[in-house]
C-alpha positions in Angstrom: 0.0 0.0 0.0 1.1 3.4 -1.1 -0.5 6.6 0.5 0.6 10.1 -0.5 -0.2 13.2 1.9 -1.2 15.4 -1.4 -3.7 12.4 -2.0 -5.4 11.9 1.4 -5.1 15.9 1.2 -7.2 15.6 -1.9 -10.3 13.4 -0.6 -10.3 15.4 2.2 -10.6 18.7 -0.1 -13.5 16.5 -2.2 -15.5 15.2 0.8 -15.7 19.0 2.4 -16.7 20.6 -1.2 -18.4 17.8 -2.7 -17.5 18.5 -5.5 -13.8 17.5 -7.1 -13.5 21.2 -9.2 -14.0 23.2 -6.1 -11.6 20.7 -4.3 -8.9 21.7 -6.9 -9.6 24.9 -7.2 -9.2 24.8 -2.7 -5.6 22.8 -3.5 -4.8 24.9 -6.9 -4.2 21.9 -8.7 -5.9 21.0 -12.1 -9.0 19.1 -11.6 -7.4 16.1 -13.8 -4.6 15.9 -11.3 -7.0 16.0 -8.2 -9.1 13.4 -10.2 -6.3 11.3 -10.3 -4.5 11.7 -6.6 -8.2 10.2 -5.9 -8.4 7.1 -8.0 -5.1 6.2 -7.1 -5.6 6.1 -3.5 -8.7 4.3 -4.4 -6.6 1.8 -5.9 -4.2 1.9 -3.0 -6.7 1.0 -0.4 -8.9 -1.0 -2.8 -12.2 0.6 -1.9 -14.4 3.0 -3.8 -14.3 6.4 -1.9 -16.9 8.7 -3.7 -20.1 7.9 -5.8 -20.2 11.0 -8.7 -22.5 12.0 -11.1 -22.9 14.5 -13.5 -24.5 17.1 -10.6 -23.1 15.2 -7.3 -20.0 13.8 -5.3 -21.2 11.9 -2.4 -18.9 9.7 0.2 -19.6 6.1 -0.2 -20.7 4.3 3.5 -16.6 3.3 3.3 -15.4 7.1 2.4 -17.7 8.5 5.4 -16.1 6.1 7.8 -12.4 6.7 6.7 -12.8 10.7 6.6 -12.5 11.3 10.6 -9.3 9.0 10.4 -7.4 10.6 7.3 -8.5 14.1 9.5 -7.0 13.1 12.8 -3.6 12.0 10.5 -3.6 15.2 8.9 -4.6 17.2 11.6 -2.0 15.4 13.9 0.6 15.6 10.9 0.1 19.5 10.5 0.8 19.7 14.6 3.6 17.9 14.0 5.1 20.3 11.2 4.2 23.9 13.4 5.9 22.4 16.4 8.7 21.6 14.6 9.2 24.8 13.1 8.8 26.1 16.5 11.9 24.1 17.8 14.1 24.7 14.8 13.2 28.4 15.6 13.8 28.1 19.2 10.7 29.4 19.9 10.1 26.3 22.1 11.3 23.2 23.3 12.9 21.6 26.3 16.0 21.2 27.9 16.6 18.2 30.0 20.1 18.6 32.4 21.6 16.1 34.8 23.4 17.8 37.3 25.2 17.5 40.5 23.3 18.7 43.7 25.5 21.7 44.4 25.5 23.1 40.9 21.6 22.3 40.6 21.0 24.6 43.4 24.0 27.1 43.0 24.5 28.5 39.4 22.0 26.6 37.4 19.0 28.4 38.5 20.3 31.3 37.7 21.6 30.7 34.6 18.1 28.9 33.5 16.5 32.2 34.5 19.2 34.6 32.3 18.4 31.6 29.5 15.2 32.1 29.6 15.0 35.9 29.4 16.3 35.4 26.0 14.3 31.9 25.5 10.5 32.4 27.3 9.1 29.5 25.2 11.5 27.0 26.6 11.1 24.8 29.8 13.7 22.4 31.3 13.7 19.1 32.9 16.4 19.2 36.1 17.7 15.8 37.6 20.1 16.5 40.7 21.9 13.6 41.2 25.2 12.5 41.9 28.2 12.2 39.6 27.8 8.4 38.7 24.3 8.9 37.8 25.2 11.7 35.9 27.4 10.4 33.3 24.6 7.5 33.0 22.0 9.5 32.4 24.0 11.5 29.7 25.2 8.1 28.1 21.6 6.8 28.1 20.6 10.1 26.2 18.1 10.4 29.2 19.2 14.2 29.2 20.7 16.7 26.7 23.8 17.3 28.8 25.1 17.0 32.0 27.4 18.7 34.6 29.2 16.5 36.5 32.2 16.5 39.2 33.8 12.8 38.4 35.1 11.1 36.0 34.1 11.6 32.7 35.6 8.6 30.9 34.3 7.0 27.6 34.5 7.3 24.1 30.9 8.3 24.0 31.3 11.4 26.2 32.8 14.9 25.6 33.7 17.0 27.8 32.7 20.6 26.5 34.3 22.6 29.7 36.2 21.4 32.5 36.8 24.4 35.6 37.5 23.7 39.0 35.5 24.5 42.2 38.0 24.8 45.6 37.0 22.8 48.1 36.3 24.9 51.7 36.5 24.3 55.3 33.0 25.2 56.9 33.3 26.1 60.9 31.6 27.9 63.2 32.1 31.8 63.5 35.0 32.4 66.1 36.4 29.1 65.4 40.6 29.2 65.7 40.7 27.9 62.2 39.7 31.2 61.3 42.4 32.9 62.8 45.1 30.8 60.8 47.6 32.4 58.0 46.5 29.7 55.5 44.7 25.8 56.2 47.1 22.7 55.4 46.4 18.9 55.9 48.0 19.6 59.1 44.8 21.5 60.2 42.0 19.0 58.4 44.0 16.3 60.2 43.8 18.2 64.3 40.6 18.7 64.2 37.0 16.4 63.9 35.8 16.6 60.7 32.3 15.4 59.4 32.8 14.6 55.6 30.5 13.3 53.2 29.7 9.8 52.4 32.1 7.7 50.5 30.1 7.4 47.4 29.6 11.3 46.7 32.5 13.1 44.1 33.3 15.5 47.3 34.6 12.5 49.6 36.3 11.0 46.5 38.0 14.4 46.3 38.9 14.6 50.3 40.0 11.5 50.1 42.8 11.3 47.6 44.0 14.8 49.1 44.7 12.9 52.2 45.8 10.4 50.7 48.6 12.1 48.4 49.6 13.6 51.9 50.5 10.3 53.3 47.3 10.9 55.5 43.9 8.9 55.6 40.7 11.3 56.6 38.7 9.8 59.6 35.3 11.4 60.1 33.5 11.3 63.2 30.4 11.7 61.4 29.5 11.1 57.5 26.5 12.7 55.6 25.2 12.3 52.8 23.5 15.4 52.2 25.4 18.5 52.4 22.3 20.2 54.3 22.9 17.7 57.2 27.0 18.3 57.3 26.2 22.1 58.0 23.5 21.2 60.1 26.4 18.4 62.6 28.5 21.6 62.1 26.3 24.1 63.8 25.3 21.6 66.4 29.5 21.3 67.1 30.4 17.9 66.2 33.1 18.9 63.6 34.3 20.9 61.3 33.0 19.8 57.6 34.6 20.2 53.7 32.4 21.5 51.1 33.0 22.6 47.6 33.0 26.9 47.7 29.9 26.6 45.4 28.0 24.8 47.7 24.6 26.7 49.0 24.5 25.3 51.9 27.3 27.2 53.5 25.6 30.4 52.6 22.6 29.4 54.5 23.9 29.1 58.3 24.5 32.7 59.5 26.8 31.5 62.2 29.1 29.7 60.1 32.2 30.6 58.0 34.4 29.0 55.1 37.4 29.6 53.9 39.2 27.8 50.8 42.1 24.7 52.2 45.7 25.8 51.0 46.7 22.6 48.9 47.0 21.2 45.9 44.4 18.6 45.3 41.9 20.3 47.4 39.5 21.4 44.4 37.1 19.7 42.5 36.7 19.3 38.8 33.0 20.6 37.4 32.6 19.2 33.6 29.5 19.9 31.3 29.3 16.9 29.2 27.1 15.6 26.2 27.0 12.5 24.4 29.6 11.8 21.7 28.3 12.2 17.8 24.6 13.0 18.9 23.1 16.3 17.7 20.9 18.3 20.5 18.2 20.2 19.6 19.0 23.9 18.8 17.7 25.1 22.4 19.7 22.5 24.0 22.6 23.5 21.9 21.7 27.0 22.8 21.6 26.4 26.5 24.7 24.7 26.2 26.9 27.8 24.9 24.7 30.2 27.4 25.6 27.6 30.4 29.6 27.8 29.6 29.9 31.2 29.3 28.0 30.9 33.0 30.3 28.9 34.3 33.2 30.8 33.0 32.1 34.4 34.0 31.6 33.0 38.1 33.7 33.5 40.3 33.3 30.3 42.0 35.1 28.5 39.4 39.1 28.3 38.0 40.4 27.3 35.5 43.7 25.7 36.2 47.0 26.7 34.6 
């Protein structure tokens, strides 16, 4: 079977009109042509659509019955077409980002709002997550991109930007660390620290620090939100280490950060996409808009 658009287009034109010369004249086709489109989809469907005579067109019992189908398929065809020229235009669309935690609540928002300023017909889908399921969700073209603090490793993921965010020790105001010319491994390693749990990109990161210092971290208290590490902070258990563009900080009037003086101390913050897939031009869009972000804050270095 063989249907053409310009022929359902054509016995939709007839059955409205009832009559094929109006129909052509409605499609500006010759009436020959619109004569034919008809009898071959006749012959395509093998069913006789119209009964004509030399004053009437009238839709056989089959015709009637096929006419709110082919109108659903065009109508839902044309729908199809408009929206599509509304994405290529970037008049609408959406925007689906895997992020980490602390970049979902820190710099995103903002720079969804700036986005969008430029963008109103666009709307985004936000996943915060940590870095493993980041780079799965990217890989499994569950999101557009992603922005992610591990490892990025794969053929079938590139790294579009790479900065760094400095990791920070949080303490209460009036605390002696404070008062120090500069915080070494020497410091993190006197005092109690509450550090998040193992599986988050931040421990990974506190972790190898020590451990290129010949030290191991031991944390009298682990967390897995950085919410509840502020919140073992205030109530004086420890001292905790958070990345400087962590939120949380900001929120807890009594406490204080200040970035640790030591190579290794920083974490990476890649935006990544999936390897040889086009994104749809807002998603592109966002894309360039979101690395110019990231690049313009202050939170974030780039090494070297």
């Amino acid at each position: 079977m063989d249907l053409s658009l310009r022929q359902i287009r054509a016995f939709l034109a007839a059955a409205q009109t009832r009559s094929f010369t109006r129909a052509a004249e409605s499609l500006h086709v010759a009436q020959p042509t619109l004569t034919v489109q008809i009898r071959r989809l006749e012959e395509a469907l093998a069913v006789k659509l119209f009964d004509r005579n030399t004053r009437s067109v009238e839709l056989t019992r089959i015709g009637s019955e096929l006419l709110p189908v082919f109108q659903r398929m065009v109508h839902d065809l044309d729908a199809v077409v408009v929206d599509t020229h509304e994405i290529a235009a970037m008049r609408r669309g959406v925007v689906r980002v895997a992020a980490l935690p602390t970049i979902a609540a820190g710099v995103l928002p903002d720079a969804i709002q700036s986005f969008r300023e430029l963008h109103p017909g666009v709307t985004f889908v936000l996943k915060d997550v940590i870095a493993s399921r980041v780079l799965g969700l990217v890989r499994s073209e569950e999101v557009d991109l992603g922005i992610t603090g591990g490892e990025a490793r794969g053929q079938d993921i590139d790294t579009v930007l790479e900065v760094r965010d400095r990791m920070h020790i949080v303490f209460p105001q009036g605390h002696a660390v404070g008062d120090l010319p500069q915080v070494t491994i020497e410091t993190l390693a006197e005092v109690p620290l509450v550090l998040m749990d193992p599986a988050t990109s931040v421990r990974e990161i506190v972790d190898e620090a020590f451990l290129s210092a010949g030290r191991i971290a031991k944390p009298v208290c682990e967390a897995t939100y950085m919410m509840t590490a502020i919140a073992m902070v205030r109530a004086g258990l420890g001292l905790t280490i958070l990345p400087g563009s962590a939120r949380e900080i900001a929120a807890e009037p009594a406490l204080r950060s200040r970035p640790i003086d030591m190579f290794g101390f920083s974490r990476p913050v890649r935006v990544i996409r999936k390897t040889g897939r086009s994104l749809p031009p807002l998603a592109e869009a966002f894309l360039d808009h979101l690395c110019c972000v990231l690049n313009d804050c202050r939170t974030f270095h780039r090494e070297g």
